[in-house]
C-alpha positions in Angstrom: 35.3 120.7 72.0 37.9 119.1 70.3 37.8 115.7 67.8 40.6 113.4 67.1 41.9 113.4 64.0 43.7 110.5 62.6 47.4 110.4 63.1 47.9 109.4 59.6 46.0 112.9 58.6 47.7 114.9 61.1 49.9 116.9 58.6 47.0 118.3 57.3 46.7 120.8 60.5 50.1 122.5 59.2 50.4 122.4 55.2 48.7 125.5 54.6 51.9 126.8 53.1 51.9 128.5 49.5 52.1 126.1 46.9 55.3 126.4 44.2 56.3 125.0 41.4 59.4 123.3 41.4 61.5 122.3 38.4 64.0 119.9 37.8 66.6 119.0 34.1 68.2 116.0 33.6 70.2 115.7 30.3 67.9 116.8 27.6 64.4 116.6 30.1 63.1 119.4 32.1 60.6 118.8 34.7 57.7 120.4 36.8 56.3 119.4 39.8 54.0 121.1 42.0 55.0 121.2 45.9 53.5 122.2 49.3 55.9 120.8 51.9 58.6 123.5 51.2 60.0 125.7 54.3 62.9 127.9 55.4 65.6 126.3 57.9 68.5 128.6 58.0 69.0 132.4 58.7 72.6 132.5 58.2 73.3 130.9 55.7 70.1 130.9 54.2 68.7 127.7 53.7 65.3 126.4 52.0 64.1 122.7 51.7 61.5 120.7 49.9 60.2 117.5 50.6 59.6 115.5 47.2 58.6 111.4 47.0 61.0 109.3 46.3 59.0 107.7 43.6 59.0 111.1 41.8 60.8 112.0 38.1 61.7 115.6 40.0 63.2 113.7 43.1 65.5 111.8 40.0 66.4 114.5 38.5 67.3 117.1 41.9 69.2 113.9 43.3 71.5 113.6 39.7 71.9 117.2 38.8 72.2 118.9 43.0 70.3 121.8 41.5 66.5 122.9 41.4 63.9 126.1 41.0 61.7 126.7 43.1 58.6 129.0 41.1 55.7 130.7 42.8 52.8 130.8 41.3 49.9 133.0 41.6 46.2 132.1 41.8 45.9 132.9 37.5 48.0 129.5 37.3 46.0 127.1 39.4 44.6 124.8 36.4 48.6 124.6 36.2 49.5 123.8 39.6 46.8 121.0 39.6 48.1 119.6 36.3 52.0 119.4 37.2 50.7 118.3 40.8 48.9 115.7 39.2 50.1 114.1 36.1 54.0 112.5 35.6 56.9 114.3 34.2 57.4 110.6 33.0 54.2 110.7 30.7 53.8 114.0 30.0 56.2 117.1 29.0 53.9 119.6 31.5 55.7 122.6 29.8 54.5 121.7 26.7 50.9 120.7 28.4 50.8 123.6 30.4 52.2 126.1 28.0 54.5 127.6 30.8 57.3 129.3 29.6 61.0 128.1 30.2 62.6 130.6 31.3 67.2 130.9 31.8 68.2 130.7 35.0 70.7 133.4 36.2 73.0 131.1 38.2 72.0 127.3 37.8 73.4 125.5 34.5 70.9 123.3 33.6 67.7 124.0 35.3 65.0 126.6 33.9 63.0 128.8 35.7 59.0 129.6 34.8 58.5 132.9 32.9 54.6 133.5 34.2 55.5 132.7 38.2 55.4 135.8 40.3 58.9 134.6 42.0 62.2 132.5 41.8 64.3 131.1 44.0 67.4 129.0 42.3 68.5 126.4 44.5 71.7 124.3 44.8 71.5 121.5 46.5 73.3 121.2 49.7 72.1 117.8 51.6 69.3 114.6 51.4 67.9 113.2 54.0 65.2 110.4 53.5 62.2 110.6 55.5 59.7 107.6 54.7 58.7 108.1 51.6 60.1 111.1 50.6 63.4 112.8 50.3 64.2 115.8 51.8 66.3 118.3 49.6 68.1 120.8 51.7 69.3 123.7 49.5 71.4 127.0 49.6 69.1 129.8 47.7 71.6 130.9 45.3 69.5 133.7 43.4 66.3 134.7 43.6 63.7 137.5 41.7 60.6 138.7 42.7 57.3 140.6 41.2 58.3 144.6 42.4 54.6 145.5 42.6 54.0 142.0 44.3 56.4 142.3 47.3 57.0 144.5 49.9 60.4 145.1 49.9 61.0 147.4 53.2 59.4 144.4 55.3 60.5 141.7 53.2 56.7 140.2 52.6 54.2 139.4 50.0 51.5 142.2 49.5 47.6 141.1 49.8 47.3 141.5 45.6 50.4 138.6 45.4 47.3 136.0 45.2 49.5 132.8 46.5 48.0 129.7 46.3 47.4 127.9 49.4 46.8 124.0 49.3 44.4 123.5 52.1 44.4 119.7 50.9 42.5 117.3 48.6 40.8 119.4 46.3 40.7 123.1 48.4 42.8 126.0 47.8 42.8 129.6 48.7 45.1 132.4 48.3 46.5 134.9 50.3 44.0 137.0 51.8 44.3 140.1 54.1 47.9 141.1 55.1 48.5 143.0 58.5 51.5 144.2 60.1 50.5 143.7 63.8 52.0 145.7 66.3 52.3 144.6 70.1 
């Protein structure tokens, strides 16, 4: 038997994703934040978006400078994730809180990447939509790196030992779990 949920709560059935960190520059500030609502929506060309509040230092910042990271984190960084999920970019520096490590981007100008995550994907921006309270940032990937021992780079997918975070919601996470290539 099935309950109602309330409509309001209703996105809570489909955020499962993997968690990333995404970060953001602006003149002399860099910025992380931590994001769940991020999916592919493009083949050819390739396209990734993220959906960021509008009341957000990172949505600021992306909006100004058309340019982002997108990090993925493994479950070692989760104290992280909560922190930069958590607390402002506008009172805290959450590099310097976090001791994550900028890292150069290959492509993007401004915008650095995080040393300890297990993936990048640089991002340019290519279109914003606004959707209630958020903004929707559609990019083009422009480069991205992965972890070799990590990713499984004949079928083009993360390996059981990857240990993504998952935001269930509220305060529950998991990670990644068993990985199955399923054959009909």
């Amino acid at each position: 038997m099935r309950k109602e949920l309330n409509k309001n709560r209703a996105y809570r059935l489909v955020t499962s994703g993997n968690l990333v960190l995404v970060t953001s520059s602006y003149k002399d500030r860099d910025n992380i934040i931590t994001c769940s609502w991020q999916i592919p929506f493009s083949h050819s060309p390739s396209g990734l978006l993220i959906a960021l509040a509008k009341r957000h230092l990172s949505s600021e910042f992306v909006r100004k400078t058309q340019e982002f990271v997108i990090n993925i984190p493994d479950f070692s960084l989760i104290k992280e994730v909560i922190f930069c999920g958590t607390c402002s970019g506008r009172d805290y520096d959450k590099f310097k809180e976090t001791n994550l490590t900028k890292e150069k981007a290959k492509v993007l100008v401004k915008t650095p990447r995080i040393k300890e995550c297990i993936g990048v994907i640089e991002c340019g921006l290519s279109d914003i939509k606004e959707a209630g309270d958020h903004y929707i940032f559609f990019s083009e990937p422009l480069y991205s790196e992965v972890e070799e021992g990590l990713f499984d780079f004949e079928n083009f997918v993360w390996k059981e030992s990857a240990d993504l975070i998952f935001h269930l919601g509220g305060e529950f996470f998991s990670c990644l779990g068993k990985v199955e290539k399923v054959i009909l």
